[in-house]
N, C-alpha and C positions, 0 to 999 in steps of 0.2 A: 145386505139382509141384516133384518136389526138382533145383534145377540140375542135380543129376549123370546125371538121365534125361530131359534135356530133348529129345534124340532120339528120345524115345516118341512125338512128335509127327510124324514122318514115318510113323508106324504109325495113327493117327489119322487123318491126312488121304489115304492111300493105301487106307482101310477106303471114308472119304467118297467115292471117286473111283472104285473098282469096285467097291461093294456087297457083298460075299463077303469073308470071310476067306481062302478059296482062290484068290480074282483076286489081292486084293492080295499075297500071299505069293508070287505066281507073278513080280510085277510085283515087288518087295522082293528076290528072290531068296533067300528063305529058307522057312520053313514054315506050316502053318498054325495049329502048336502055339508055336509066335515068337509070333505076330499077337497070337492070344489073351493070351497071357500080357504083353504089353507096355502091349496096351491095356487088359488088367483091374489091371493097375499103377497107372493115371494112372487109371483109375475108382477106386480104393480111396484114391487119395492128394488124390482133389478130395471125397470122398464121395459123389459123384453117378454114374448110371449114363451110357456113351455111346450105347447102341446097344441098343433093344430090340429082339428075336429077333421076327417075324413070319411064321408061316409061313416058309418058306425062304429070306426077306430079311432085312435089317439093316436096321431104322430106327436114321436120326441124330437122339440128343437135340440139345437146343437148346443144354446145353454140348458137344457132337460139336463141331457146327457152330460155334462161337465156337473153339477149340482150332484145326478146320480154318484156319479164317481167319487164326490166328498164323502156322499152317504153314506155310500159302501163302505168306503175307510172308515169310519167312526167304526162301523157297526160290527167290520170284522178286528178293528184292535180289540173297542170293547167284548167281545165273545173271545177272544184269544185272554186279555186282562182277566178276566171272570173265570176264565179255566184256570190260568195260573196260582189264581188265589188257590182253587179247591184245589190244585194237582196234588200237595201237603199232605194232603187226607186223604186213605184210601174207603174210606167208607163214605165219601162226599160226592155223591153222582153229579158227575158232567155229560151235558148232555151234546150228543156229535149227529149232526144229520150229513148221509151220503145220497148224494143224486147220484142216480145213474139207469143204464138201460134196466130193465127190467130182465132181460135174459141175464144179467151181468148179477142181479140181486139173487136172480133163481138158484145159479152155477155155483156165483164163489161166494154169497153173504149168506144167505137163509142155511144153508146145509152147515157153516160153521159157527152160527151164533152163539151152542154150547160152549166151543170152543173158547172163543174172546168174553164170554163171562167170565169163565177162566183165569184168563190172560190177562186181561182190562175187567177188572171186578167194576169200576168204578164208570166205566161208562155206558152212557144209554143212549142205544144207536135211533135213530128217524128214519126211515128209509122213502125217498120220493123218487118216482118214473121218472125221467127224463133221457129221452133220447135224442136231441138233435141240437137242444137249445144251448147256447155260447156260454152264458153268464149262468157264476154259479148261484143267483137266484140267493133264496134264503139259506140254501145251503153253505155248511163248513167245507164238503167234501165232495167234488164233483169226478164223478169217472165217465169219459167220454170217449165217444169216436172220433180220432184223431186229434194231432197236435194243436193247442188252441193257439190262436192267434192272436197278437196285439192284448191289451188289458193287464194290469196289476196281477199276474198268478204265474204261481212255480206251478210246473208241472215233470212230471215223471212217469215213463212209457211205463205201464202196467205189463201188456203184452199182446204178442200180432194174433192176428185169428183169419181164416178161411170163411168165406160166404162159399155153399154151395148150395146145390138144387139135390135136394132128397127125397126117395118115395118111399111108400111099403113096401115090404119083402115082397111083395106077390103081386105088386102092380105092374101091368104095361102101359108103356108110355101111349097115349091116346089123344093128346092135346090139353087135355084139362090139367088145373093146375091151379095152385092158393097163390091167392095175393097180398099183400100187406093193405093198412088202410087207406086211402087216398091222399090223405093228411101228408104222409112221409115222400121226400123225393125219390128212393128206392121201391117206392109200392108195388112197380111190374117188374123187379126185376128178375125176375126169374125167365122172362123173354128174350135179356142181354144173353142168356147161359141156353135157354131150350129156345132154337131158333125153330123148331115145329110148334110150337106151343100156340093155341088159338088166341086169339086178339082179346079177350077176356076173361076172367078166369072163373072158374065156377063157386068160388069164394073167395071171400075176404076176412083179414081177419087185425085186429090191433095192434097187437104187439106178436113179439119171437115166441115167448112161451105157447102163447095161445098156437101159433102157426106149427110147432111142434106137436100140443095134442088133435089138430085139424089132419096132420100129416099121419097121425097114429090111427084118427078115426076113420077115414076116409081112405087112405093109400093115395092120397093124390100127390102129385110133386112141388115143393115148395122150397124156398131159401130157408136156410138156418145157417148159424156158426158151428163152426168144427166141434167146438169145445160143449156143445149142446146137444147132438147128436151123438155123439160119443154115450147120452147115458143113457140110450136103451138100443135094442139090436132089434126090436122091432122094424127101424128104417135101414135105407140101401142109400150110398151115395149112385147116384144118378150117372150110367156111361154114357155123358155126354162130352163131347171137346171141350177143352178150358174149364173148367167147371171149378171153378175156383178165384176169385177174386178177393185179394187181399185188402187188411186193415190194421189199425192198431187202434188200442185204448189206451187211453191217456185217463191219469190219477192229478186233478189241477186242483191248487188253494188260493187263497190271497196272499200275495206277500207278506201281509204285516203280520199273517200267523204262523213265520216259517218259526219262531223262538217260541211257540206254541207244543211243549212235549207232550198233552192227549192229545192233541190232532193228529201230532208226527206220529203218535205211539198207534194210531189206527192206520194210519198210511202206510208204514212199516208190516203191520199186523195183515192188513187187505195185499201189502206185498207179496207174503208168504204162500199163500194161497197155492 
């Protein structure tokens, strides 16, 4: 690749990152006749293809994904570099985005935001959903389900949590029962734990928060984490056998921003919790 287009590489790993020529373009702020044409530059100047067209997906070859993995490094030294400068100054906001579940933002981020104003005057948190996906994406800061695998990132166990099947105080069990969205590979399972449980559920719903106020409004029985149900006594853990399957979350970064002290200083802070 010729140094004078080595910025082709943020069109590359932004392809890897939302699938579409039309995400990423949206996400680039540019179009989706750019996208194309940048990234059929850097396919023409390696010889090799990046992305075969599938049905209405883009698979990444396996030089895709080695080009991504530059990208990535540049992007998170430079965002590590660029904090270091401002770290000096506490009136110089750095800005830090945390992925993570949504039930995870509910519990331990949103309720202590006063707090880390506080604490971290200087920084300014992003908050994006992500529940299942690997790669922390545009994110600095990804808090996931389970230990991540393979890829350039430190990580460090947050902590274990309980799945169980919860109803309303005054519900009896009757077969019905919330389901998560389709989308998720855990969507039924609330079936593994209520083996009476009918073969479909009388809702569905997005995400855990939402599945917690479905549980509130309805009295039906649904999964949640321990640590979420804990905040109202509204619901009942469910006596059912086993009724408990374990997990952990895992706090992962990039390697190159372990010398990064606002990243640390929020991983430390999201420690606490």
């Amino acid at each position: 690749m010729s140094l004078d287009n080595w910025d082709d590489l943020k069109f590359v790993l932004s392809m890897m990152r939302h699938g579409t020529m039309s995400a990423a373009a949206r996400f680039l702020d540019t179009n989706v006749a750019t996208v194309s044409r940048r990234i059929e530059r850097v396919s023409q100047e390696l010889g090799v293809p990046l992305f075969e067209k599938r049905g209405q997906a883009f698979v990444a070859t396996e030089s895709a994904k080695r080009l991504a993995e530059i990208g990535e490094e540049i992007e998170q030294k430079l965002r590590g570099a660029m904090a270091t400068m401002k770290a000096g100054d506490r009136n110089t906001p750095v800005g830090i985005e945390i992925a993570a579940p949504p039930a995870v933002h509910h519990h331990y981020v949103l309720p202590r935001t006063r707090t880390m104003a506080h604490d971290l005057p200087n920084v300014r948190l992003t908050l994006t959903d992500k529940v299942y996906s690997q790669g922390l994406g545009e994110a600095d800061i990804q808090v996931r389900i389970g230990r991540p695998e393979g890829g350039r990132l430190k990580a460090r166990k947050f902590r274990d949590y309980n799945l169980s099947v919860y109803h309303g105080r005054d519900h009896v069990l009757d077969g019905q029962w919330i389901g998560l969205s389709q989308r998720y590979p855990d969507a039924d399972l609330v079936r593994e734990i209520y083996k009476d449980a009918n073969a479909s559920p009388t809702y569905r719903v997005d995400e855990m928060p939402m599945m917690l106020d479905m549980i509130q409004a309805t009295g039906l029985p649904g999964v949640l984490p321990g640590f979420m149900a804990e905040e109202t006594d509204e619901i009942v853990l469910a006596d059912l056998p086993d009724n408990a399957i374990s997990g952990e979350l895992w706090i992962a970064y990039h390697e190159t921003r372990h010398g990064d002290a606002t990243l640390r200083s929020v991983v430390e802070w999201f420690c606490g919790a």
